[in-house]
Every structure is written in structure tokens, then in C-alpha cells.
N, C-alpha and C positions, 0 to 999 in steps of 0.2 A: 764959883760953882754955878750961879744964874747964868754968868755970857755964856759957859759950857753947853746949858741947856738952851739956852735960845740959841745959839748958833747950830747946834744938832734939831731943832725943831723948824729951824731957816732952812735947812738944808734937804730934810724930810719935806717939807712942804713944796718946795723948787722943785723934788724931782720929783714928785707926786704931780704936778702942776707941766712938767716935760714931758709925761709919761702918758696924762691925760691929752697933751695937743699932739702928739705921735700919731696915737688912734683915733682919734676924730675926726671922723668923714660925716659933719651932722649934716654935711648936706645927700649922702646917701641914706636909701630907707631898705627893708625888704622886699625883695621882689618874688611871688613866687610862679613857677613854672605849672601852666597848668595842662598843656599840649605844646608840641614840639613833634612838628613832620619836615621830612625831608622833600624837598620840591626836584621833580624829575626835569634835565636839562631839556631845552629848547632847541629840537634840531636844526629849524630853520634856523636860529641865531646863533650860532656856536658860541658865539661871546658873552650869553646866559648860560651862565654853569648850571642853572639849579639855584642851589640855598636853602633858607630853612624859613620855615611858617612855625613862628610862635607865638600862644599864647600865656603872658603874664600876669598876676595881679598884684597891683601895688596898695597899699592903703583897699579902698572901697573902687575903686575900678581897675577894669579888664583894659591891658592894651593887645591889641591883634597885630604882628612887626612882621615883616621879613627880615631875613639880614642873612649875605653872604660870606664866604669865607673859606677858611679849612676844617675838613670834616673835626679833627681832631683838636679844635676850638669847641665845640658842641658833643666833644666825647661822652661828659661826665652830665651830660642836660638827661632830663626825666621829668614825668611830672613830679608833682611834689617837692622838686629839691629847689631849696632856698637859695637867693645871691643877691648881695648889696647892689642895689641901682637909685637911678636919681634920671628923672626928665631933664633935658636939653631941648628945649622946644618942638620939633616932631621925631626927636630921636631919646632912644628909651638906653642911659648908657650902662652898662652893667657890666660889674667885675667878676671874671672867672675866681677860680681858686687859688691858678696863678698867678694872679694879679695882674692880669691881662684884663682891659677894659675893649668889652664888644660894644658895636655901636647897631642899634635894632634900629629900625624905620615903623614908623609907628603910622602904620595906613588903616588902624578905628580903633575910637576904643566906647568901652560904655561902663554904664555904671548900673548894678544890679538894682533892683527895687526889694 
């Protein structure tokens, strides 16, 4: 009756312990959206689409990015709404809903007083 219970408490424990490294992304934190504009295309360049101007806050600073793409990557963007991101040295990486990871260009950021 003991091995019973320890081998059902082994077993509990393992998939507690698969289930916790599944979801953990501890190197992603909260990012949130605090503006987001659409940037009008470049006629002399035609090879500038546009893109989008956003502002983020992670922890206690603001980053300022652009970042190109397809409109409907940036559908569900607003301020206020929350998405898991994590800094890559001047690129701010952040996962959509569906789990699709956008890459921003992080041209300032600051930190409030």
C-alpha cells in the first residue's frame, strides 16, 4: 500500500514539474501597450511601407519601437492591452495571441521619475 502511494505521489509530482516547464517563459515579462500609430508610407521610397510607432511599458520603463510588418499582425494592438515580451538587446521581442513573436526596434526608451 506505501509503494502505491509513493509511486502515485512520483507520478503527481513529474507531471506537476512537465506542466510547470511547458509554460515557463521566465524569461518573458509583461509588456504593456501604451500608444500605437500607424506610420504613413514614404513616397519617395516605395520600399518604406509605413509601420507602426509603438509605445510600450515593461517593468518601470517606456520603450519607443517601430516595427514593420502586416496590418493584421497589429489587429488586436490598443493601448492598455497586455502581451508577454522580453528585451533582445535593441529589439523589444513580443508575442502576439497567436503566438507569433513580433520583433520592435527599440529607437529610446526612459524611465519615469
Amino acid at each position: 500500500m506505501k509503494t502505491r502511494w509513493l509511486a502515485l505521489s512520483c507520478c503527481i509530482t513529474l507531471a506537476a514539474m512537465l506542466a510547470y516547464a511547458q509554460n515557463a517563459d521566465e524569461s518573458y515579462q509583461t509588456a504593456r501597450v501604451l500608444a500605437i500609430e500607424k506610420l504613413a508610407a514614404n513616397a519617395q521610397h516605395m520600399g518604406d511601407s509605413g509601420g507602426y510607432k509603438i509605445s510600450m511599458r515593461m517593468t518601470d520603463t517606456i520603450y519607443t519601437c517601430r516595427s514593420g510588418g502586416p496590418a493584421a499582425a497589429f489587429i488586436d494592438w490598443a493601448p492598455g492591452k497586455e502581451f508577454p515580451a522580453k528585451l533582445n538587446g535593441k529589439v523589444l521581442l513580443v508575442k502576439n495571441p497567436d503566438g507569433q513573436v513580433l520583433e520592435l526596434n527599440i529607437v529610446g526608451k526612459k524611465t519615469p521619475k
